[in-house]
BAFI-3210 file (N, C-alpha, C; in Angstrom, 3 decimals, decimal comma, padded with zeros to 6 digits):
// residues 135
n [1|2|3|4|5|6|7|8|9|10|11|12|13|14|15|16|17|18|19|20|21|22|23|24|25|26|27|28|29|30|31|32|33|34|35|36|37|38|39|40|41|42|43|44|45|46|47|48|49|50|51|52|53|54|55|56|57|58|59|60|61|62|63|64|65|66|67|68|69|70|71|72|73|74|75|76|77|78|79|80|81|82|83|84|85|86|87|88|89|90|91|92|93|94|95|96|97|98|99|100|101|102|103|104|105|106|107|108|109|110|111|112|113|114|115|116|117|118|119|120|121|122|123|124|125|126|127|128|129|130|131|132|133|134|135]
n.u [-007,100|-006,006|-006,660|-009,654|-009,187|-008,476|-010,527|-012,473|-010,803|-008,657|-005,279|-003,452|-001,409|000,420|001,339|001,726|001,122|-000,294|000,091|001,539|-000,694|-000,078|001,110|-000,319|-002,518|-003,703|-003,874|-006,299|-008,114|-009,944|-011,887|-012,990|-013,848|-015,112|-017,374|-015,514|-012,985|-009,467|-009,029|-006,021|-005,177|-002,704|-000,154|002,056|004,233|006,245|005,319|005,094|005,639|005,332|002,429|-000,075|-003,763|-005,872|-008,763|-011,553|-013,775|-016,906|-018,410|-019,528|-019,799|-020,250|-019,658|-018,627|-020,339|-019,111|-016,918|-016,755|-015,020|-014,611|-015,594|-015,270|-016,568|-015,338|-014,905|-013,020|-011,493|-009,835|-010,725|-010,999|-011,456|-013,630|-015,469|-015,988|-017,725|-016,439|-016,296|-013,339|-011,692|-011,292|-008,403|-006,610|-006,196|-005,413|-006,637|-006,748|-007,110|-008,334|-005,954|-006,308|-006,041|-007,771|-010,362|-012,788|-013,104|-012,800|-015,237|-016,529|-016,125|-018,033|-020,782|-019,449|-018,156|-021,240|-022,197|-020,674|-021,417|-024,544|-024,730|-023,642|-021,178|-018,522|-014,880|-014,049|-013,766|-015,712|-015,892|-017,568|-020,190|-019,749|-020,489|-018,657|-018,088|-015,881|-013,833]
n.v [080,249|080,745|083,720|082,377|081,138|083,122|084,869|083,515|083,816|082,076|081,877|080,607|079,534|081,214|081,003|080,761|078,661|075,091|073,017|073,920|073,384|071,092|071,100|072,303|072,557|069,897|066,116|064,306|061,080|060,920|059,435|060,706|063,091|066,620|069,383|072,376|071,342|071,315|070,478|069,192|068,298|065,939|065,666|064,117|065,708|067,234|069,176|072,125|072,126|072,473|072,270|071,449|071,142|072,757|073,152|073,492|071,375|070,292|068,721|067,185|063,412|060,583|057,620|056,897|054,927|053,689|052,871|052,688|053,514|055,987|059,802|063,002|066,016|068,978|072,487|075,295|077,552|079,237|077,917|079,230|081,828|081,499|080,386|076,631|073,848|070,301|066,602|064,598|062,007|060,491|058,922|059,980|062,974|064,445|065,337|068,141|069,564|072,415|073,458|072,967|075,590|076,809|076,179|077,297|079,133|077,451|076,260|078,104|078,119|076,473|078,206|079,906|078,553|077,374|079,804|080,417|078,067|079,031|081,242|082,488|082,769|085,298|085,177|087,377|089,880|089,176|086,689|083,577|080,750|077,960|074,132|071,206|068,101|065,822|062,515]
n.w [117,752|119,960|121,098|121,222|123,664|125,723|125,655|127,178|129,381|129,948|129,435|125,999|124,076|122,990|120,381|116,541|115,722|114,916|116,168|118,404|120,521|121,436|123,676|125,954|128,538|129,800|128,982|127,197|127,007|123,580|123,536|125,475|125,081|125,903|125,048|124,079|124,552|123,476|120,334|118,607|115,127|114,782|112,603|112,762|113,491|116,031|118,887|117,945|115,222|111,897|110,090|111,460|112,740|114,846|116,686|118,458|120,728|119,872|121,376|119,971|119,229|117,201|115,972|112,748|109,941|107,952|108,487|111,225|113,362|115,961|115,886|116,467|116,431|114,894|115,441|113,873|112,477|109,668|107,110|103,843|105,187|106,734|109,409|110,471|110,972|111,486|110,767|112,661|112,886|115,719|116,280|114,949|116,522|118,867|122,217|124,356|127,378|129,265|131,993|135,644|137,167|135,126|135,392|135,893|133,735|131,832|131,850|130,591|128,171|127,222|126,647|124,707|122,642|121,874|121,044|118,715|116,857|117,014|116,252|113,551|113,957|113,004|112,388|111,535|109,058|106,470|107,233|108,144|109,358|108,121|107,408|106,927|105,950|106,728|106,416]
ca.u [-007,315|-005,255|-008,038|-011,024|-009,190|-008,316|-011,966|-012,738|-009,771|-007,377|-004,091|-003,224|000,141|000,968|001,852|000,535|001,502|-001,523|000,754|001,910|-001,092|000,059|001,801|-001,047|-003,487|-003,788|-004,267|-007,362|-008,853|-010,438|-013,551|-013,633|-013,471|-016,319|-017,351|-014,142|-011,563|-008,874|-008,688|-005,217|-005,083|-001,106|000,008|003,138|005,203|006,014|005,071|005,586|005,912|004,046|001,205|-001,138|-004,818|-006,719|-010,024|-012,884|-014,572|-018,385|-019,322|-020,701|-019,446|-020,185|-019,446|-018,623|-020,981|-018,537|-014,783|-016,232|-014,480|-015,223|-014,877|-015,066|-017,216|-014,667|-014,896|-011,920|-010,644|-008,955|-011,539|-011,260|-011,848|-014,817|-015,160|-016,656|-017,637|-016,011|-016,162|-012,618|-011,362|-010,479|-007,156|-006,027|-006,643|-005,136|-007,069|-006,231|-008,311|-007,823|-006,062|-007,058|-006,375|-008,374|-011,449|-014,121|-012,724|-013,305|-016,574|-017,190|-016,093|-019,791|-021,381|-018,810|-018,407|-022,512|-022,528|-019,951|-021,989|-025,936|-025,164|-023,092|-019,750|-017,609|-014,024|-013,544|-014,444|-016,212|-015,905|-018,998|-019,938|-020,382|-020,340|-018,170|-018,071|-014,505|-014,027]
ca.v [079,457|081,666|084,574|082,247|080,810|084,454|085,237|083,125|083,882|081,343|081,456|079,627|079,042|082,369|080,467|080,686|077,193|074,424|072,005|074,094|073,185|069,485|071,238|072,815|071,788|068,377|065,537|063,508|060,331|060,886|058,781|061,344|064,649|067,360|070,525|073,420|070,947|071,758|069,164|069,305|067,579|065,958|064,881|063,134|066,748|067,584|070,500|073,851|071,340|072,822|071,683|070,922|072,432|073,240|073,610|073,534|070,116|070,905|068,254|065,716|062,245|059,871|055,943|056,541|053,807|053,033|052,674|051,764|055,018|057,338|060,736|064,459|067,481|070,264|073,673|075,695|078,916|078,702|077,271|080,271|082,745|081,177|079,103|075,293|072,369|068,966|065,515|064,505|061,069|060,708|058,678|061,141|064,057|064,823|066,164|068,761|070,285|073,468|072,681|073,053|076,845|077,603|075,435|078,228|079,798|076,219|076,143|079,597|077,721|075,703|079,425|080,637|077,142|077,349|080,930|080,437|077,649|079,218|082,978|082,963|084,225|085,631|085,477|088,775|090,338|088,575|085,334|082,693|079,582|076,390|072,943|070,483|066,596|065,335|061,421]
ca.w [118,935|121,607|121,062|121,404|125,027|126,136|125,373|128,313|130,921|129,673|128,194|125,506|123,913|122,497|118,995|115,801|115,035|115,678|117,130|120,358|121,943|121,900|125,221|126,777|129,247|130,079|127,626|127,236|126,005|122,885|124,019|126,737|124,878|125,795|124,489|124,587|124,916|122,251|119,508|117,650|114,379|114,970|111,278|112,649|113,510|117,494|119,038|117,517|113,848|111,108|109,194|112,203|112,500|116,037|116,796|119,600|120,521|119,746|122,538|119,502|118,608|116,262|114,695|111,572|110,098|106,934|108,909|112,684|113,914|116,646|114,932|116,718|115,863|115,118|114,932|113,651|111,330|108,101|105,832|103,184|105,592|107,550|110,744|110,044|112,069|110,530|111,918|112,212|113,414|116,621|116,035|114,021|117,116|120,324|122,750|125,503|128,008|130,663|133,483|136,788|137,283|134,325|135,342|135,662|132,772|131,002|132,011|130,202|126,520|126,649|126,155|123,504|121,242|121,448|120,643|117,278|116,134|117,081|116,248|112,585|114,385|112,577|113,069|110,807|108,015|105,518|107,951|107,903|109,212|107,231|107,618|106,251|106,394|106,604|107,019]
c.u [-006,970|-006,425|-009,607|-010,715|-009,475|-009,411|-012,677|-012,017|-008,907|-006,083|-003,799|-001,832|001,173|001,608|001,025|000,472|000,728|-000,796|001,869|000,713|-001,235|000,668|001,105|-002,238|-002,977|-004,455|-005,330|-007,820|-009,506|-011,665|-014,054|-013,632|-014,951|-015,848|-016,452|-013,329|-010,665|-008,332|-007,591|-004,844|-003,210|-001,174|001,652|004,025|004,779|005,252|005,484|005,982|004,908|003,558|000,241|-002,666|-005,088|-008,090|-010,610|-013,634|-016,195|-019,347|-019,939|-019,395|-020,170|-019,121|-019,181|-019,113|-019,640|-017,179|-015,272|-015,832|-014,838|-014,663|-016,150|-015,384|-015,809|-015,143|-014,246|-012,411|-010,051|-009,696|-012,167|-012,433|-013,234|-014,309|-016,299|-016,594|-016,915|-016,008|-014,244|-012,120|-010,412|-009,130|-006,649|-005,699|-006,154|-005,340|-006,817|-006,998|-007,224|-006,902|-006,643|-007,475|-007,371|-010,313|-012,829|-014,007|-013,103|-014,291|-017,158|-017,212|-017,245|-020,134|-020,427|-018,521|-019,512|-022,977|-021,702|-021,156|-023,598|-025,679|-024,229|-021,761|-019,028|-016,101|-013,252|-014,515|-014,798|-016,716|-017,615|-018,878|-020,337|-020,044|-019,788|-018,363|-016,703|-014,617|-014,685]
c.v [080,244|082,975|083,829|081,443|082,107|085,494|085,286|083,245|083,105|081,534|080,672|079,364|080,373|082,143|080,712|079,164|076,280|074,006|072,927|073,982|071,279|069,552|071,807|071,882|070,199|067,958|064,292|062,616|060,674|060,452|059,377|063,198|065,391|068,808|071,276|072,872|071,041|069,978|069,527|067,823|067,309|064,982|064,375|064,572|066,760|068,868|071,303|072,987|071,717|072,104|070,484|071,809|072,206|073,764|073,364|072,222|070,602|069,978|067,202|064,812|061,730|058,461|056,179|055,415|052,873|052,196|051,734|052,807|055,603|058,703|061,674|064,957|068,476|071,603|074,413|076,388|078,108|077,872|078,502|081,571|082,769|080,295|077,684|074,178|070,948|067,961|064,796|062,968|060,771|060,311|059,493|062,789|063,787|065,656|066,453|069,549|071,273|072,950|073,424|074,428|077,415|077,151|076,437|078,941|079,045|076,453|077,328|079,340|077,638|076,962|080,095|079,769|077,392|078,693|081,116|079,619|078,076|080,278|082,923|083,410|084,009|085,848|087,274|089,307|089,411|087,093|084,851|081,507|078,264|075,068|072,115|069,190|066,066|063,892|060,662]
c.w [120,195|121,435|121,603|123,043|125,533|126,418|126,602|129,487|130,675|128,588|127,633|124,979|123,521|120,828|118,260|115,337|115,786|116,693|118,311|121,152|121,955|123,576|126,308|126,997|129,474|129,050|128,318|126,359|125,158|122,934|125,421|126,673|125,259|125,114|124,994|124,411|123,706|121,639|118,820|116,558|114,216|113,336|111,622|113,173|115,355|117,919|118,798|115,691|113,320|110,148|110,192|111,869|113,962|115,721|118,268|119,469|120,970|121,026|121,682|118,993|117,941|116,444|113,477|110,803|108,695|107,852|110,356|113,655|114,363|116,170|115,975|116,491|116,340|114,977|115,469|112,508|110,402|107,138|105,060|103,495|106,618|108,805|110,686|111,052|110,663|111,388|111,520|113,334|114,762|117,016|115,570|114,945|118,493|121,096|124,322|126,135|129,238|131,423|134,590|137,042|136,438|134,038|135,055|134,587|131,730|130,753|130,431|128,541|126,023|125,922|124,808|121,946|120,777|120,952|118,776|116,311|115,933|115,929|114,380|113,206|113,519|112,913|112,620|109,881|107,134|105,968|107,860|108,409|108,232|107,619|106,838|106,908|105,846|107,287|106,699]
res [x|x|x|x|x|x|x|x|x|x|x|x|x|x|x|x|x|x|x|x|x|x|x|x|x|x|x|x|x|x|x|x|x|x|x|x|x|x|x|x|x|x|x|x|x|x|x|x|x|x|x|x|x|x|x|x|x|x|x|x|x|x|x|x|x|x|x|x|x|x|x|x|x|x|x|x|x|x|x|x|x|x|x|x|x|x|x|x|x|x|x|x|x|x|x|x|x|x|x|x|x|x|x|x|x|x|x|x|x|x|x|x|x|x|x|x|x|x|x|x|x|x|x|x|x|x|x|x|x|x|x|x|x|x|x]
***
């Protein structure tokens, strides 16, 4: 996550741990997330508490037609070495966007989210994307 801000001009937490960016940026309604804004999956732990995940909000929502549920296009690392979109429930997700200083820098996510998911990016060696359905 701190590589794919840094990409664009923004710093991000300097952690490897999901849940420090429950402290960055400014926090946002869930029914008001757009593309870039960092989604952290909080499983009940504070910030810097492990066993969170992070990802990139792809800009799509969803109803879940079974639950009712507005649910999140992610895309995030760590799915055996690839990078994957997932839809992930937005209760479940706390989302944080730039702040102010880093607005044009924001901007610059649209082109790099849409370039992971168009182009195959790779975050490494062997890396791939795929799609999962979570939810």
């Amino acid at each position: 996550m701190n590589s794919s801000l840094k990409a664009v001009g923004l710093k991000g937490t300097g952690s490897r741990v999901a849940n420090s960016f429950l402290g960055w940026g400014q926090g946002v309604d869930a029914k008001d997330a757009l593309r870039g804004d960092v989604l952290v999956e909080r499983p009940g732990k504070g910030v810097n508490g492990q066993g969170g995940h992070a990802g990139l909000a792809t800009g799509n929502k969803r109803t879940n037609p079974r639950t009712g549920e507005l649910e999140i296009e992610m895309i995030s690392g760590n799915y055996s070495n690839s990078v994957a979109t997932s839809w992930e429930r937005a209760s479940r997700l706390a989302v944080r966007r730039a702040n102010e200083t880093g607005a044009m820098a924001k901007e610059a996510l649209t082109p790099k989210v849409d370039g992971m998911i168009g182009s195959g990016w790779k975050p490494g060696a062997g890396g791939k994307i795929r799609s999962s359905n979570s939810g």
